[in-house]
C-alpha positions as CSV (number, residue, x, y, z in Angstrom):
1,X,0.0,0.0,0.0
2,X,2.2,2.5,0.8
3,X,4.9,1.5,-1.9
4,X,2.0,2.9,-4.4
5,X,1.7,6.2,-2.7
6,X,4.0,9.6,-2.7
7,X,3.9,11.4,-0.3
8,X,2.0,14.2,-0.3
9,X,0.3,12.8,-3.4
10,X,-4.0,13.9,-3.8
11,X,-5.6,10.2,-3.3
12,X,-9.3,10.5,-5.4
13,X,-11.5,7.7,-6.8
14,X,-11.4,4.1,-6.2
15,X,-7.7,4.1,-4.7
16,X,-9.1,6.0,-2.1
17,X,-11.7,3.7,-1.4
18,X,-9.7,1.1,-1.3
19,X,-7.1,3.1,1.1
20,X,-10.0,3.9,3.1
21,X,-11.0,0.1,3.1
22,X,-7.2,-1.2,4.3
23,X,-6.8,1.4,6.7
24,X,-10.5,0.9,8.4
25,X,-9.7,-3.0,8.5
26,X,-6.2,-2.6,10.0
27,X,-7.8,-0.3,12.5
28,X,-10.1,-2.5,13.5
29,X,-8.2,-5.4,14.0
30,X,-6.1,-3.1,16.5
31,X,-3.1,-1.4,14.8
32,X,-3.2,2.8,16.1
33,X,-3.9,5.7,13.9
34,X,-0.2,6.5,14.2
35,X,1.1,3.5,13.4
36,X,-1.1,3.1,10.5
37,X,0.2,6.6,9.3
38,X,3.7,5.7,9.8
39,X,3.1,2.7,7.6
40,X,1.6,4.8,5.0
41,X,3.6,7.7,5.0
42,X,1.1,9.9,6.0
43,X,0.0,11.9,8.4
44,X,-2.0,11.2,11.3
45,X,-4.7,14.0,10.1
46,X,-5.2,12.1,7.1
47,X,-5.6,9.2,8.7
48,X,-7.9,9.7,10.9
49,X,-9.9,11.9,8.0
50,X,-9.8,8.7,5.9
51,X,-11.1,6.7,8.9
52,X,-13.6,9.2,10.1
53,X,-15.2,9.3,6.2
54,X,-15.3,5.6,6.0
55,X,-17.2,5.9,9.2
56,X,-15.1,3.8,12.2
57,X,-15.8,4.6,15.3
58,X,-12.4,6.1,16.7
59,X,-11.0,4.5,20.0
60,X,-10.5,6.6,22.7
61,X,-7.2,7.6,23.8
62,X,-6.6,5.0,27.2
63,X,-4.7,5.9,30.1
64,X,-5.4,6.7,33.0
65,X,-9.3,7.6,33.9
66,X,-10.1,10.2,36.0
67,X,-13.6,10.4,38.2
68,X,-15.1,9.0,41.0
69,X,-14.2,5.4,42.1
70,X,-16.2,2.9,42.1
71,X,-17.3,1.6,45.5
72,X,-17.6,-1.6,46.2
73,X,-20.2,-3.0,48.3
């Protein structure tokens, strides 16, 4: 995939449907937005653009959670 694409280059049409396609499969098998831009050679803006249009819902970031704790009874 990403031997096929400059960098910087305008992705239109059916390639980027089928971009769209990889990336929203990778993504949902686990792989990050930043690693799938690093594989790519894009940025993390476009990738989450191309994710966001083929319509995954994004992860949220993890870490720490911050709020009340749960109290066990």
């Amino acid at each position: 995939m990403a031997e096929t694409l400059k960098k910087g280059s305008r992705v239109t049409g059916a390639a980027r449907e089928k971009l769209a396609a990889d990336l929203k499969k990778k993504y949902d098998s686990g792989a990050s937005i930043r690693a799938l831009a690093e594989e790519t050679g894009r940025s993390y803006g476009f990738v989450h653009r191309m994710l966001s249009e083929s319509g995954v819902s994004l992860r949220g970031r993890g870490g720490a959670t911050r709020g009340k704790k749960a109290t066990s009874a």
